[in-house]
C-alpha positions in Angstrom: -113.5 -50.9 -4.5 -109.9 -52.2 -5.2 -109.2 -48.6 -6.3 -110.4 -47.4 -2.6 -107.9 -50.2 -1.0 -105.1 -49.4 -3.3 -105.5 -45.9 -2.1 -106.0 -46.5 0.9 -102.6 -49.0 1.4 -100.8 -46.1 0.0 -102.4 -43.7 2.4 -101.2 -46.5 5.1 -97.5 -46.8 3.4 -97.0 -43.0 3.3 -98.0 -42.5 7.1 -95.7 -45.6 8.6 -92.7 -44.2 6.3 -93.5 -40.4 8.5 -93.7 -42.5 11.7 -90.2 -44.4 11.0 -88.4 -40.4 10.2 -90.3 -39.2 13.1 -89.1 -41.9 15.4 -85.5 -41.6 13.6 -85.1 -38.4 14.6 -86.5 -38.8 17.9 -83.2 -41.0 18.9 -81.0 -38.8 17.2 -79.1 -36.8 19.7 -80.2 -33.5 20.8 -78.2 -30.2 18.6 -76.1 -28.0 20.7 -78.3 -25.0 19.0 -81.4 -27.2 20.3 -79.7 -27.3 23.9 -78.7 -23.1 23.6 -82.8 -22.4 22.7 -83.9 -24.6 25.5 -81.6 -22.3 28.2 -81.3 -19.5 27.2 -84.2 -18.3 24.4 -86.6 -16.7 26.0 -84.0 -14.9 27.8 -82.4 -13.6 24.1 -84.9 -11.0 24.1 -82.9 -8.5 24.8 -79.8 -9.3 22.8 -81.8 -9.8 19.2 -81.3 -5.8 18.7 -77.3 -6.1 18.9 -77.5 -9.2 16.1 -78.6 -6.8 13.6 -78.9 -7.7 9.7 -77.5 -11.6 11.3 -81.1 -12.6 10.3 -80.5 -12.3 6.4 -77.3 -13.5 6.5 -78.5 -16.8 7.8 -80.7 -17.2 5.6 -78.3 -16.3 2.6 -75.9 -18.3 4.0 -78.0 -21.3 4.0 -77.1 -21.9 7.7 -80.1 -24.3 8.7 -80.9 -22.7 12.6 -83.5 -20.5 13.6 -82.4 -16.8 14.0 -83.0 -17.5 18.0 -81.7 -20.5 18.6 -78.6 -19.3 16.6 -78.5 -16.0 19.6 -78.8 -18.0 22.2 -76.0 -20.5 21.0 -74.0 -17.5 20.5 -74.5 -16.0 24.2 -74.1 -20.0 25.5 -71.0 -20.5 23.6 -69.6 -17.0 25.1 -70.2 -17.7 28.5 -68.6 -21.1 28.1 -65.7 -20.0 26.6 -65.0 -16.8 28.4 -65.4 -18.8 31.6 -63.1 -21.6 30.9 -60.3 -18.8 30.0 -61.0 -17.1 32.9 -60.4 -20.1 35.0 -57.7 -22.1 33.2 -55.3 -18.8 32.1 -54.7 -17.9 35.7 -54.0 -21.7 37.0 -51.9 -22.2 33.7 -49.9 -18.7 34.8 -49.6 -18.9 38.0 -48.7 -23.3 38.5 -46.4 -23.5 35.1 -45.1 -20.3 34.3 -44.4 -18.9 37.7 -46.2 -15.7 37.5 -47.5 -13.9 40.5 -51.1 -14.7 41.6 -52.4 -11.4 41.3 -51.0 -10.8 37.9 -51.9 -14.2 36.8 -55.5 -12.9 38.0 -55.2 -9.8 35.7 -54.2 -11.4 33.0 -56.9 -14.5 33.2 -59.6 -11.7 33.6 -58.4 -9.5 30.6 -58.2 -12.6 28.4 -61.5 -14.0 29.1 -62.8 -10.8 28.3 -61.4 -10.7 25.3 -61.9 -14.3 24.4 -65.8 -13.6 25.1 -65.7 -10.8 22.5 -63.7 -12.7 19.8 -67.0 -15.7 20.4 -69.2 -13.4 19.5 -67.8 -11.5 17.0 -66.8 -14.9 15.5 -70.8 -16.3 15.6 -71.5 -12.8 13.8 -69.4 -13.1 11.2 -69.6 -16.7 10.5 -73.0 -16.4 8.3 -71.5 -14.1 6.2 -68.1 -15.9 5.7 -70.5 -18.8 4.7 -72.8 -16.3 2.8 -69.8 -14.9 0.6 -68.3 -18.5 0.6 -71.7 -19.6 -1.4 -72.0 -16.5 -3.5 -68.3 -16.9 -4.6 -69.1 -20.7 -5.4 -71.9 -20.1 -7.2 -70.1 -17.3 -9.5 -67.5 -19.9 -9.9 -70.1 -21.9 -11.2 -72.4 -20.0 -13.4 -70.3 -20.4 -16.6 -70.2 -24.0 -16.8 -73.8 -24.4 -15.4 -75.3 -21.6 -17.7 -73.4 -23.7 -20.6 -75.0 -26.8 -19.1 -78.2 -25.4 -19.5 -77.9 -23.9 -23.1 -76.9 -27.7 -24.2 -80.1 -28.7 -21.9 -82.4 -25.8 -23.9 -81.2 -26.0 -27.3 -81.9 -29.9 -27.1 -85.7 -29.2 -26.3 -85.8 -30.0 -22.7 -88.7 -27.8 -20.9 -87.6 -24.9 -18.6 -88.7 -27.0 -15.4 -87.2 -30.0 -16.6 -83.4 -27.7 -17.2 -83.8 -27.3 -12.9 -84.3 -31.3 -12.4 -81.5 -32.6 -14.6 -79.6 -29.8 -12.4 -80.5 -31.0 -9.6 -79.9 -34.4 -10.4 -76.0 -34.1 -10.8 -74.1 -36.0 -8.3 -71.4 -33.6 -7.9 -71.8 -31.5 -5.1 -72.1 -27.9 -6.6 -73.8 -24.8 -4.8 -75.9 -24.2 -8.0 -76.9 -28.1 -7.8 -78.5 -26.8 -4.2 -80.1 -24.1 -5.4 -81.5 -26.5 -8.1 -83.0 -28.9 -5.4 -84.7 -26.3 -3.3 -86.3 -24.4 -6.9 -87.5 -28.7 -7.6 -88.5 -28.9 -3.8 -90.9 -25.2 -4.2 -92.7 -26.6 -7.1 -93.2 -30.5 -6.7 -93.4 -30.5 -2.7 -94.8 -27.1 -1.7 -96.8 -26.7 -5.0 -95.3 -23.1 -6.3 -95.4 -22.5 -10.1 -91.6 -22.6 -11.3 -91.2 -18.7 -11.7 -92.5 -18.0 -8.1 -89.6 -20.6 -7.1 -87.1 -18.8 -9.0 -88.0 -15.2 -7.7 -88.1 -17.2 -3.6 -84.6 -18.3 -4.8 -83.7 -15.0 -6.3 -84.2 -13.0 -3.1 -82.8 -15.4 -0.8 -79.1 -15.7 -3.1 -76.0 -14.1 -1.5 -74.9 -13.8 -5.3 -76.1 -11.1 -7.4 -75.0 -12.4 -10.4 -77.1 -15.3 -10.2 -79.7 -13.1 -8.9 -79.5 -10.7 -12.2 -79.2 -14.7 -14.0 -82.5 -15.8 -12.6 -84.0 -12.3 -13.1 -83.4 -12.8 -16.9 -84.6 -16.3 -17.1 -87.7 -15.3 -15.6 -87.8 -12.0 -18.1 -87.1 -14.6 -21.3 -90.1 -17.2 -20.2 -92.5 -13.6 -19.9 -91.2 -12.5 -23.2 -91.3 -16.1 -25.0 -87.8 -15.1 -25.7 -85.1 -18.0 -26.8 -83.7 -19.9 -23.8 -80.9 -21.3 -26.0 -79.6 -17.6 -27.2 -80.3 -16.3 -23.3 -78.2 -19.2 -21.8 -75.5 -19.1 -24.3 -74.7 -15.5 -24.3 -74.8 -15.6 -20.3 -72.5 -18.5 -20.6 -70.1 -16.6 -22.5 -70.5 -13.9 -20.1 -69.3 -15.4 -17.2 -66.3 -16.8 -18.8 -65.0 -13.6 -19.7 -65.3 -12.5 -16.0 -63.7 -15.7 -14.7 -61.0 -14.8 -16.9 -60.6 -11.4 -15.5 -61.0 -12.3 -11.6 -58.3 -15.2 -12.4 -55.7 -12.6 -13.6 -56.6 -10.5 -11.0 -55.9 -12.8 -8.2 -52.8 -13.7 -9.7 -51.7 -10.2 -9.0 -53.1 -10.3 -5.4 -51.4 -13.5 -4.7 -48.1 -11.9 -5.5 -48.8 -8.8 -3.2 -50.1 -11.3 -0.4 -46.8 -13.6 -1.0 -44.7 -10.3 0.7 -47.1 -9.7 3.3 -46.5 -13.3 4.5 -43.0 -13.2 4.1 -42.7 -9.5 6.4 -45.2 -10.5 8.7 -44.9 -14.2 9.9 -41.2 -14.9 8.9 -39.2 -12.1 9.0 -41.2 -10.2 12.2 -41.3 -13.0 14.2 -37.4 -13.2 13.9 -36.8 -10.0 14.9 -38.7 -10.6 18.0 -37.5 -13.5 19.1 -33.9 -12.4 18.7 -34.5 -8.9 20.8 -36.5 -11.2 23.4 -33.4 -13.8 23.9 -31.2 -10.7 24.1 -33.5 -9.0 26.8 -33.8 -12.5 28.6 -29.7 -12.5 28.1 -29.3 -9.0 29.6 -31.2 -10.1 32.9 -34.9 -8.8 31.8 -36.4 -11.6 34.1 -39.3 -10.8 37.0 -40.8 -7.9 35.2 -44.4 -9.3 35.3 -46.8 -9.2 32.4 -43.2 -7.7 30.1 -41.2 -11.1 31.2 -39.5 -11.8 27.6 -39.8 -15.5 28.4 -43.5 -15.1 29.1 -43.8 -12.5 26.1 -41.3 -15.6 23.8 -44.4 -17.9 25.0 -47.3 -15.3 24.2 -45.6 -15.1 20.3 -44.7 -18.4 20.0 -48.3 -20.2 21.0 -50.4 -17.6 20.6 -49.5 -14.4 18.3 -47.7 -16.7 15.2 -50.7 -19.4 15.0 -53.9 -16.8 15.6 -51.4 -14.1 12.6 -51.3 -17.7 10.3 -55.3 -18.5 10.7 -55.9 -15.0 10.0 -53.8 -15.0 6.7 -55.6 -18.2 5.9 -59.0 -16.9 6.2 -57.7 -13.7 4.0 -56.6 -16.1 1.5 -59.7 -18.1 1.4 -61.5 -15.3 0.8 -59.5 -13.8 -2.0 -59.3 -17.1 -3.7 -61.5 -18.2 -6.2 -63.2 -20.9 -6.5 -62.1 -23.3 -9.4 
């Protein structure tokens, strides 16, 4: 009898800790994705087919929003933007800079339909920035982690118990996620550990940790040594970290020049041949006004030419 009630209090403990998240999340506020899907998803339909392959790359990316509701944010937040363009560009031309209304209108239109293409190409590509972003940190990684784990192995801890104490590291690592969600298949949703490591195989960005998993799963079949397996891998990856270090020493050098030629020295030239044409009397010439153009290079071609480079850079870089 006191068994039953014991039971049955943590029966009662476990349902009123569910109720409390429930409610929690309840009063959280609504997810712009959440707001997108509740607009505009069944109206998606018919724009899934142009979001090919966007469906992997969420998932490699880790990216946690349903393949619709991530469409239907992309379409809201392009409607949004475009139309905000469309309406502010003109009143900005026309009110501050002086330019005629009808090529203020021109201008305006031919912005916001570029500004609505950039959205969406922008929501496309930003899984599989965040995609290659996790591969590269989990390469970064794999040496020091694959050492962890031949310390881990050679000490006599169990292959299952090697994923927890990896999981269990404060620090927060991309392979320490991948940890968690191999813990989460096998003690929450019940999977034997080398199911969870084939699930988190597949769904890797990284194929080095994809070939890594692959041979841990090939040593527990063989009853192969864990120790020998993790130590050689470890050994591995140092010698291509080595490599891709000296490597982007080399591209860092070439990238240096580019920077210098492109967003020093070019914009130079171009403001010194638009203060001579503004000089010489170049004025009222519409859309080719060298003050408008001077604005154009100034706030808009030298920042988007600097994000651009950064992006490059990041994702050249390495991560340390």
């Amino acid at each position: 009898m006191k068994v039953k009630l014991d039971k049955l209090g943590s029966i009662t403990k476990s349902i009123k800790v569910r109720l409390e998240k429930r409610l929690k999340t309840k009063s959280s506020p609504t997810k712009l994705h959440v707001v997108a899907y509740n607009l505009l998803g069944d109206k998606t339909a018919k724009f899934i087919p142009l979001f090919k392959d966007l469906d992997k790359n969420l998932e490699k990316s880790n990216i946690k929003i349903n393949f619709r509701a991530y469409v239907s944010l992309t379409v809201l937040m392009s409607i949004i933007i475009s139309l905000l363009t469309l309406i502010l560009t003109p009143t900005i031309l026309y009110l501050l800079v002086g330019m005629p209304i009808f090529s203020a209108l021109l201008f305006g239109t031919g912005l916001s339909m570029l500004s609505w293409s950039l959205t969406v190409i922008a929501f496309y590509v930003y899984p599989i920035y965040k995609a290659d972003n996790l591969k590269r940190k989990l390469e970064d990684e794999l040496p020091f982690a694959t050492g962890y784990m031949a310390v881990l192995a050679g000490s006599g801890v169990t292959s299952d118990r090697i994923f927890k104490a990896l999981a269990r590291i404060n620090v927060p690592l991309a392979i320490t996620e991948e940890a968690k969600r191999i813990v989460r298949d096998v003690e929450l949703f019940g999977a034997d550990l080398i199911s969870a490591l084939e699930s988190a195989s597949k769904k890797s960005p990284s194929e080095k940790f994809k070939h890594f998993i692959q041979g841990f799963i090939a040593t527990m079949h063989s009853g192969g040594s864990l120790v020998s397996y993790l130590l050689n891998r470890s050994r591995h990856y140092m010698r291509l970290k080595r490599i891709t270090i000296k490597r982007f020493a080399d591209t860092l050098s070439l990238l240096s020049e580019f920077y210098v030629a492109i967003l020093v020295a070019g914009p130079l030239l171009f403001v010194i041949m638009l203060a001579v044409m503004a000089m010489l009397g170049g004025e009222g010439m519409g859309l080719l006004d060298p003050k408008l153009l001077l604005y154009l290079l100034t706030y808009v071609a030298i920042p988007l030419a600097s994000i651009i480079f950064i992006l490059v850079l990041d994702i050249l870089s390495p991560r340390w």
